[in-house]
N, CA, C and O of each residue as an XYZ file, in Angstrom:
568
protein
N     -16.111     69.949     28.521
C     -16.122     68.653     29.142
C     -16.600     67.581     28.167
O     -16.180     66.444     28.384
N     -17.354     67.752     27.203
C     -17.907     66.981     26.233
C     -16.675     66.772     25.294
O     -16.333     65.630     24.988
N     -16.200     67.556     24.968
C     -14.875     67.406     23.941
C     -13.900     66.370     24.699
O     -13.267     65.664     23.913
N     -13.606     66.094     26.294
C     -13.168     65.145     26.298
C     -13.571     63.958     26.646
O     -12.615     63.183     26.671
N     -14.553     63.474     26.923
C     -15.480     62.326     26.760
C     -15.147     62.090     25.538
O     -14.191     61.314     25.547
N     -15.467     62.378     24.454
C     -15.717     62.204     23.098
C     -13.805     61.357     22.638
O     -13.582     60.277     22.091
N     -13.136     62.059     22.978
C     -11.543     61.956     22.457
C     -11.189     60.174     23.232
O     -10.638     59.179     22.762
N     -11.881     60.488     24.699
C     -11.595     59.052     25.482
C     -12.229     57.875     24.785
O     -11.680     56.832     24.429
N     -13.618     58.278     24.646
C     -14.701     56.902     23.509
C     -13.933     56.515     22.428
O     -14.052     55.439     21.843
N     -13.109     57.429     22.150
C     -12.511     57.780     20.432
C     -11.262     56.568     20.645
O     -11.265     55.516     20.006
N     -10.447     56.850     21.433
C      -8.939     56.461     21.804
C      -9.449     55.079     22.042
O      -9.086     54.180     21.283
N     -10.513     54.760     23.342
C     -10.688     53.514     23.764
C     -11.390     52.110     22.272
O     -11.339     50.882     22.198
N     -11.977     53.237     21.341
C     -12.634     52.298     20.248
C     -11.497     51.868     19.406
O     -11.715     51.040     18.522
N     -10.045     52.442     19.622
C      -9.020     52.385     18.606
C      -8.095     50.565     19.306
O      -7.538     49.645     18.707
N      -8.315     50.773     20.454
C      -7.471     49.261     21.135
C      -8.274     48.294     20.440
O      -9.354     48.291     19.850
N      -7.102     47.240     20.797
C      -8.038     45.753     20.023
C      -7.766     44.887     21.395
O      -6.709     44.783     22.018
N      -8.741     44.440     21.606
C      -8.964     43.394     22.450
C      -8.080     41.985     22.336
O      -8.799     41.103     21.867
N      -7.103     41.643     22.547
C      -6.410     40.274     21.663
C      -6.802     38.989     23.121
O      -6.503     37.802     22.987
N      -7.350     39.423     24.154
C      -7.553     38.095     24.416
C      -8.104     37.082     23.833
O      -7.517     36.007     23.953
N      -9.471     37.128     22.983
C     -10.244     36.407     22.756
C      -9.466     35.470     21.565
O      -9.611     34.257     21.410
N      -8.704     36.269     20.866
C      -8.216     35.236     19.668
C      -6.190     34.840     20.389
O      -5.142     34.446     19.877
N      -6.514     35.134     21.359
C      -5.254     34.132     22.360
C      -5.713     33.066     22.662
O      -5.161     31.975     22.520
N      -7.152     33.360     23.271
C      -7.839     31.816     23.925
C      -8.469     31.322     22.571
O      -8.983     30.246     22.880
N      -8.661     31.502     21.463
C      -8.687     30.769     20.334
C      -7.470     30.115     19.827
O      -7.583     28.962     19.411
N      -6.658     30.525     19.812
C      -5.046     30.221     19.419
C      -4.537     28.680     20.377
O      -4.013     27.654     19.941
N      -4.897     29.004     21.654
C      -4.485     28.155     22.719
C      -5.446     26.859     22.641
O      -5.107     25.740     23.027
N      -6.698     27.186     22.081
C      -7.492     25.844     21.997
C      -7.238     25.233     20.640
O      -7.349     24.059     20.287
N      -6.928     26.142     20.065
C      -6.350     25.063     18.459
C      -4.801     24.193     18.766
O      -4.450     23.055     18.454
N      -3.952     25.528     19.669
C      -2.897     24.449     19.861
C      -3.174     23.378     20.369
O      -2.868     22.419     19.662
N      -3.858     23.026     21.779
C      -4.003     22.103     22.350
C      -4.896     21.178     21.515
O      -4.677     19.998     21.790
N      -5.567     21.305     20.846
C      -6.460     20.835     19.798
C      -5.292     19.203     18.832
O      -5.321     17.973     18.780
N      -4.497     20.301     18.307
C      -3.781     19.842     17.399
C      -2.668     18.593     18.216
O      -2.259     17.485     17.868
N      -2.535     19.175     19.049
C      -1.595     18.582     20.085
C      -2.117     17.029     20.277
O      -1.538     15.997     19.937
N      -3.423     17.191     20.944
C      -4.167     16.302     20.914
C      -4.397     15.213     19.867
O      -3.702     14.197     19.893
N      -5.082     15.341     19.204
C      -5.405     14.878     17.617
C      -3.799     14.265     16.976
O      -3.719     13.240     16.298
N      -2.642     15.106     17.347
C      -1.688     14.255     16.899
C      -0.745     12.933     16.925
O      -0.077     12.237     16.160
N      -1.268     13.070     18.859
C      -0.756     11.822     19.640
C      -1.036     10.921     19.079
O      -0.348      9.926     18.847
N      -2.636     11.266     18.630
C      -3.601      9.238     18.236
C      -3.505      9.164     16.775
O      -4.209      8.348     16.180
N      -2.589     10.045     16.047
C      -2.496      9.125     14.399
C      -1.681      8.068     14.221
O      -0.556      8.059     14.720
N      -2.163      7.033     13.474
C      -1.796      6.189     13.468
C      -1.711      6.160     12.099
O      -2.563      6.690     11.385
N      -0.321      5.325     11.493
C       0.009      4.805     10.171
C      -0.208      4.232      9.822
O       0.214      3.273     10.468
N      -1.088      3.675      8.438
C      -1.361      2.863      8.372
C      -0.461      2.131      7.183
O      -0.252      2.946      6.285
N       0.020      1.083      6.963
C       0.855      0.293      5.996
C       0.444     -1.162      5.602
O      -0.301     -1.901      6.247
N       0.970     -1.388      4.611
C       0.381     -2.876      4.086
C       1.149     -3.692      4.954
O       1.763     -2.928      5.699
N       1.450     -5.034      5.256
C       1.729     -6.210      6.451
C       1.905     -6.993      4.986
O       0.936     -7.186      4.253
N       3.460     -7.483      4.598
C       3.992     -8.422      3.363
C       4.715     -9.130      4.449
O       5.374     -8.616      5.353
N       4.491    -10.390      4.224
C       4.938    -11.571      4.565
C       6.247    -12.004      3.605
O       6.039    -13.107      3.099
N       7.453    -11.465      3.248
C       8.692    -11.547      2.860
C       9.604    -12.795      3.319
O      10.301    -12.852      4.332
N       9.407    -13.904      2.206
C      10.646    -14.825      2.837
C      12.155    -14.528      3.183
O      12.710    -13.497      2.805
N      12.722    -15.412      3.859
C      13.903    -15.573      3.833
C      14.261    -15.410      2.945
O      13.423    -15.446      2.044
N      15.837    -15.097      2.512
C      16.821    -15.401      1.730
C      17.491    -16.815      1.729
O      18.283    -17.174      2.600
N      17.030    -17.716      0.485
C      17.605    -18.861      0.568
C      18.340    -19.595     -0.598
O      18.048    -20.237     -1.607
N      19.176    -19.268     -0.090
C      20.073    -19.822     -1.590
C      19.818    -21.824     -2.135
O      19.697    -22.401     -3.216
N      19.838    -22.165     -0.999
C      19.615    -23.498     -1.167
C      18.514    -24.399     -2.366
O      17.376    -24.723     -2.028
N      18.967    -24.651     -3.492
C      18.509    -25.374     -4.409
C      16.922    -26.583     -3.824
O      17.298    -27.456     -3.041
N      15.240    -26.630     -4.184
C      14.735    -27.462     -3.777
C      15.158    -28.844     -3.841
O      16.099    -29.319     -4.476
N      14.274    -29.447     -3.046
C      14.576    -30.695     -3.108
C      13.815    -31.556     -4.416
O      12.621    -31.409     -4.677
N      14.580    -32.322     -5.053
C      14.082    -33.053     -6.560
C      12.429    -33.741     -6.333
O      11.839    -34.003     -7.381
N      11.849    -33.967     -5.299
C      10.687    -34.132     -4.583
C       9.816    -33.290     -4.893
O       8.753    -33.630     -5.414
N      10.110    -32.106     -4.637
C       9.913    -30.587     -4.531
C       8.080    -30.868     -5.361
O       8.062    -31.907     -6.020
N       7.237    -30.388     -5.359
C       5.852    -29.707     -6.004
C       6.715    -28.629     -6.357
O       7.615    -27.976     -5.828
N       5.824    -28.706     -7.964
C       6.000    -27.396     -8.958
C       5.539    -26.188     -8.436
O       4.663    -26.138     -7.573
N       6.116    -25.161     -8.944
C       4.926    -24.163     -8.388
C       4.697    -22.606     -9.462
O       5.665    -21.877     -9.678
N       3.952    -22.438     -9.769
C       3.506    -21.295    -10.307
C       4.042    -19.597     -9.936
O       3.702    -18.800     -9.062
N       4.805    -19.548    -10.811
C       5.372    -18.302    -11.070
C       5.020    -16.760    -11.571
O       5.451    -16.343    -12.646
N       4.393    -16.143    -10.901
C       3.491    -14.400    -11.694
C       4.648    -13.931    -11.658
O       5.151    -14.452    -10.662
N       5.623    -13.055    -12.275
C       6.605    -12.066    -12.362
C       5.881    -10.855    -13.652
O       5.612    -10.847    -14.854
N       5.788     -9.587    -12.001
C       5.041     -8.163    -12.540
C       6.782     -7.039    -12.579
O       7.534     -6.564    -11.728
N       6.703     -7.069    -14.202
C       7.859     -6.218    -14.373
C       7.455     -4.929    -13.791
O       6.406     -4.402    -13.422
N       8.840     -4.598    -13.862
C       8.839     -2.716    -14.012
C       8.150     -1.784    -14.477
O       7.899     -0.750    -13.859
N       7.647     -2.135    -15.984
C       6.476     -1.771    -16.675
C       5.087     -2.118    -16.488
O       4.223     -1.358    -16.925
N       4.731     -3.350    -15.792
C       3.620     -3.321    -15.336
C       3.356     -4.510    -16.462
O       2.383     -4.331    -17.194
N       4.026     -5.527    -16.628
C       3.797     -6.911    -17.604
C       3.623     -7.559    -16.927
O       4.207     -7.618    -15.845
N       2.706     -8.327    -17.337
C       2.739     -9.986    -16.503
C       2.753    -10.962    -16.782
O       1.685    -11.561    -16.906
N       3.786    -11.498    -16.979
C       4.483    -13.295    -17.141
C       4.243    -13.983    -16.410
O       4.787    -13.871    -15.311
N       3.389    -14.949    -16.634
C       3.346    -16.730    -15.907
C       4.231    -17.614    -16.625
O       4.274    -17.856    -17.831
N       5.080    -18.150    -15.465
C       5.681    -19.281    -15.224
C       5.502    -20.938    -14.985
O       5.637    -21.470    -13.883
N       5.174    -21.650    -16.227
C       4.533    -22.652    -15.807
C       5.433    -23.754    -16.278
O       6.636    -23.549    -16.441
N       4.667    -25.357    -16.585
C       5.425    -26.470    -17.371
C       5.996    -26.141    -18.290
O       7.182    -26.355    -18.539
N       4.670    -25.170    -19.363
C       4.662    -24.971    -20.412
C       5.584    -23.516    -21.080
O       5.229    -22.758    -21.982
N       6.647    -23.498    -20.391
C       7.297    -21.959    -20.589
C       6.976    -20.801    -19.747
O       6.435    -20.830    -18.641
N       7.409    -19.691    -20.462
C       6.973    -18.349    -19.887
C       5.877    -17.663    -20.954
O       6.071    -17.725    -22.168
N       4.898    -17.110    -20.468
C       4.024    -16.348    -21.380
C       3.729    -15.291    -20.429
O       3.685    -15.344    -19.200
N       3.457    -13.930    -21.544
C       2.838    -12.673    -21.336
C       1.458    -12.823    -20.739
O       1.130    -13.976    -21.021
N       0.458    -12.238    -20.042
C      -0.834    -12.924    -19.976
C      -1.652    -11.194    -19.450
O      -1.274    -10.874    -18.323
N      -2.253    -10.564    -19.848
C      -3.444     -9.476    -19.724
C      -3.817     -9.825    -18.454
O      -4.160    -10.996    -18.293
N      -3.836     -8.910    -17.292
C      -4.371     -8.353    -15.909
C      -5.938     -8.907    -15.839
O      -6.523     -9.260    -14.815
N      -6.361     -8.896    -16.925
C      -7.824     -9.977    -16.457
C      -7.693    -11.200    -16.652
O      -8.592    -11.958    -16.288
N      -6.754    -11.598    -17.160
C      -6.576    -13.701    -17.202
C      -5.908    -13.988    -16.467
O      -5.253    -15.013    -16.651
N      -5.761    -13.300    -15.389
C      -4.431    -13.750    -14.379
C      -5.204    -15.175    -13.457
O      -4.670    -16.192    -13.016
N      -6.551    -14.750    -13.417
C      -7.290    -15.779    -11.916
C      -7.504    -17.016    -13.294
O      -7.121    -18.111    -12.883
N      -7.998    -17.090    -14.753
C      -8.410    -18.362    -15.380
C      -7.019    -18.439    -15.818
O      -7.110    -18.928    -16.945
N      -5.774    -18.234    -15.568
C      -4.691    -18.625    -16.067
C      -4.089    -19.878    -14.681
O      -3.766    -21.061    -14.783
N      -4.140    -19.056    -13.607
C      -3.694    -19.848    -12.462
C      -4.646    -20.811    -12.138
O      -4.217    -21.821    -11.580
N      -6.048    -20.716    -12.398
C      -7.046    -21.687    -12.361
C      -6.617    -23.124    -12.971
O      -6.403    -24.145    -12.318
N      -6.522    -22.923    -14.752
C      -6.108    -24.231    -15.700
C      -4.653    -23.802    -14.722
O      -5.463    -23.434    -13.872
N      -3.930    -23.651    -14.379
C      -2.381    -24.632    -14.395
C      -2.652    -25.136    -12.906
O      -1.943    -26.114    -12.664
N      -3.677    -24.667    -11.557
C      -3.533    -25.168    -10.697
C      -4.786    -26.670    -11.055
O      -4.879    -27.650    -10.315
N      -5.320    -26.532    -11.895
C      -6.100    -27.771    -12.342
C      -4.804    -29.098    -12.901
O      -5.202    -30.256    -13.026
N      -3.329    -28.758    -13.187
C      -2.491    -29.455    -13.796
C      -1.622    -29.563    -12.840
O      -0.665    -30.292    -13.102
N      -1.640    -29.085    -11.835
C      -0.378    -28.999    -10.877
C      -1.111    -28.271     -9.415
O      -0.940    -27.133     -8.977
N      -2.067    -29.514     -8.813
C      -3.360    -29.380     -7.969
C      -2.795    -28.978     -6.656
O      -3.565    -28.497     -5.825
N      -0.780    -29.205     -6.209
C      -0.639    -28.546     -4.813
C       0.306    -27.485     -5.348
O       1.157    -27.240     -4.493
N       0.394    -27.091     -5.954
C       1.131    -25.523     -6.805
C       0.929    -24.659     -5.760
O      -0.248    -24.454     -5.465
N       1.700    -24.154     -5.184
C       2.132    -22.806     -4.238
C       1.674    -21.433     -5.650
O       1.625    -21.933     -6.774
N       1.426    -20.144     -5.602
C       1.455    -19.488     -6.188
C       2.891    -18.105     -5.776
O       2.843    -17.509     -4.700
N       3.769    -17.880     -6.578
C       4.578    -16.998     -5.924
C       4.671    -16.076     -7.185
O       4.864    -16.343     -8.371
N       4.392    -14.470     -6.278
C       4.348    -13.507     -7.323
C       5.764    -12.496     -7.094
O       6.167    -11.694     -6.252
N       6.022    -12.818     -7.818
C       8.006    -11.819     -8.393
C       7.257    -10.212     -8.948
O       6.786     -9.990    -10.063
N       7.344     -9.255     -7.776
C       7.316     -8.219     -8.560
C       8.195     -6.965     -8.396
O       8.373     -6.308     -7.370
N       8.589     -6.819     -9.345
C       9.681     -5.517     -9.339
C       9.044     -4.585     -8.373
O       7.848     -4.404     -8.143
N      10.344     -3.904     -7.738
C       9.926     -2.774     -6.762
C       9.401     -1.606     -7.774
O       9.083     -0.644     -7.076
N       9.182     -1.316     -9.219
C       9.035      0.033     -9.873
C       7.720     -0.812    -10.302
O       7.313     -0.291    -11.340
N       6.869     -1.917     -9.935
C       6.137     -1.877    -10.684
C       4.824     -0.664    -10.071
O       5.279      0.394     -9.636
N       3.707     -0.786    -10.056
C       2.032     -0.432     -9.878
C       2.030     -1.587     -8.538
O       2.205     -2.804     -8.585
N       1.783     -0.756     -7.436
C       1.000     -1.710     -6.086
C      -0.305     -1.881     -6.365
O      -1.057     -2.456     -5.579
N      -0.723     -1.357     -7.600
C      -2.621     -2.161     -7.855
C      -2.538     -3.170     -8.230
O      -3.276     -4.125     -7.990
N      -1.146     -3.091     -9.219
C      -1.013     -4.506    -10.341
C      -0.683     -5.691     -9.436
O      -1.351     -6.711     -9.611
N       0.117     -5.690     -8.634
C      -0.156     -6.925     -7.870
C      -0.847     -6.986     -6.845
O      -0.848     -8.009     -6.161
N      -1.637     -5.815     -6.502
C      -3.109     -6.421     -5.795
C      -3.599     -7.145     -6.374
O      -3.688     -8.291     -5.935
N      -4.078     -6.839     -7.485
C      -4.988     -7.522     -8.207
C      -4.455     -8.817     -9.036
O      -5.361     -9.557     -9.420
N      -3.113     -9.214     -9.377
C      -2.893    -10.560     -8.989
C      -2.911    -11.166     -8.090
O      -3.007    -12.381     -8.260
N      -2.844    -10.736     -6.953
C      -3.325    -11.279     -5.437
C      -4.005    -11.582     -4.919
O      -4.022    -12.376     -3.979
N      -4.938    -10.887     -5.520
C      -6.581    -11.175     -5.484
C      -7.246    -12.027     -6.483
O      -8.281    -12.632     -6.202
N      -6.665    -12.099     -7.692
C      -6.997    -13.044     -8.681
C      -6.162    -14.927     -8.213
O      -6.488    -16.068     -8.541
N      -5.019    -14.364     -7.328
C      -4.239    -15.954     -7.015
C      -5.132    -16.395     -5.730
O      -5.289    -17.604     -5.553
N      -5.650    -15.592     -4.942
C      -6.669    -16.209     -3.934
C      -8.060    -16.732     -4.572
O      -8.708    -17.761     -4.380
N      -8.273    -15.519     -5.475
C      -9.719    -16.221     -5.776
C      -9.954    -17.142     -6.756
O     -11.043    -17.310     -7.303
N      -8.284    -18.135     -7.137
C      -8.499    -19.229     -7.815
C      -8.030    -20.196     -6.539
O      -7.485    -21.300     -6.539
N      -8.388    -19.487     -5.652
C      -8.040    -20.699     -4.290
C      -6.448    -21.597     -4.454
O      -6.187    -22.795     -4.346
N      -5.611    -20.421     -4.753
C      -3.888    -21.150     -4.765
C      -4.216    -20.829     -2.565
O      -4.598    -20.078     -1.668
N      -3.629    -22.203     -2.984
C      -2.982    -22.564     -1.257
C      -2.129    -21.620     -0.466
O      -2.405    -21.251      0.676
N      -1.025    -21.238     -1.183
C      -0.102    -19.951     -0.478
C       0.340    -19.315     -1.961
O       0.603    -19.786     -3.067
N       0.261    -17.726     -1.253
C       1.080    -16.917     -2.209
C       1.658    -16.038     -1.406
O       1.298    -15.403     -0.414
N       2.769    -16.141     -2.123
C       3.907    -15.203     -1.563
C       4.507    -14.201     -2.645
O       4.672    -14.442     -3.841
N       4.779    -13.094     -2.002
C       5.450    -12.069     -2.436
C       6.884    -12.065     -2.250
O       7.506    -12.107     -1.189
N       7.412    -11.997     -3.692
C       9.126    -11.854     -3.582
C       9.646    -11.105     -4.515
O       9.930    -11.481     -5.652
N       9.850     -9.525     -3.859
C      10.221     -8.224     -4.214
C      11.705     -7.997     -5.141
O      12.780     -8.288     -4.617
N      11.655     -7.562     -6.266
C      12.963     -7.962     -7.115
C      13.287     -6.518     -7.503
O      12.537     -5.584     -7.787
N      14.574     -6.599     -7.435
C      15.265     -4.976     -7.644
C      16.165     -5.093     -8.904
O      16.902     -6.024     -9.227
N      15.869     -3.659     -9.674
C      16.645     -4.087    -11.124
C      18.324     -4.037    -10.863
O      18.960     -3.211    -10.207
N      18.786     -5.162    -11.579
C      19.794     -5.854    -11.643
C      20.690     -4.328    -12.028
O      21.904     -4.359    -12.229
């Protein structure tokens, strides 16, 4: 009688219990389920003009030109021509020309292949020389 006690303890220690990691399974699904409804995307908000072919009016205020190539260059557009200008002179560059041209709009031209830091940070350098409006106008290679 002992020999089969022993074989039953034996057989019964060999099953695996799978409820417990079902009701683990079922609270991660619902878990996940959960948690997925409320993600939210987050994206930058660009204020993109129109398309306007229409030539200004001869009236027109000048306005200050940043164009961030493909490579990550940066040309200002001013009275005085076009020049190359280094990622830290961008805010005392727009500073002296908005000191020469005091209602200057600032508009930054940047290639879609450039760096999204590089024109943060002209963006942040055209606000913190206090330009009135800047706008972004996204340029695709020709």
């Amino acid at each position: 009688m002992s020999r089969r006690k022993k074989s039953r303890n034996s057989e019964e220690s060999n099953e695996i219990d799978l409820t417990p990691m079902l009701d683990v399974v079922f609270i991660m699904l619902i878990f996940f389920i959960v948690t997925a409804s409320f993600v939210k995307e987050v994206g930058l908000d660009v204020n993109v003009p129109e398309e306007n072919d229409e030539p200004p009016p001869p009236n027109a205020d000048p306005n200050i030109l940043v164009q961030i190539t493909a490579d990550n260059q940066i040309w200002v557009f001013g009275e005085n021509g076009r020049r190359r200008i280094d990622e830290s002179s961008v805010r005392s560059n727009i500073t002296q020309m908005r000191a020469e041209l005091p209602k200057a709009s600032v508009i930054i031209q940047a290639n879609h292949k450039a760096d999204a830091g590089v024109y943060v940070a002209v963006a942040d350098a055209a606000k913190a020389a206090k330009a009135p409006a800047v706008v972004l106008v996204p340029v695709e290679d020709n």
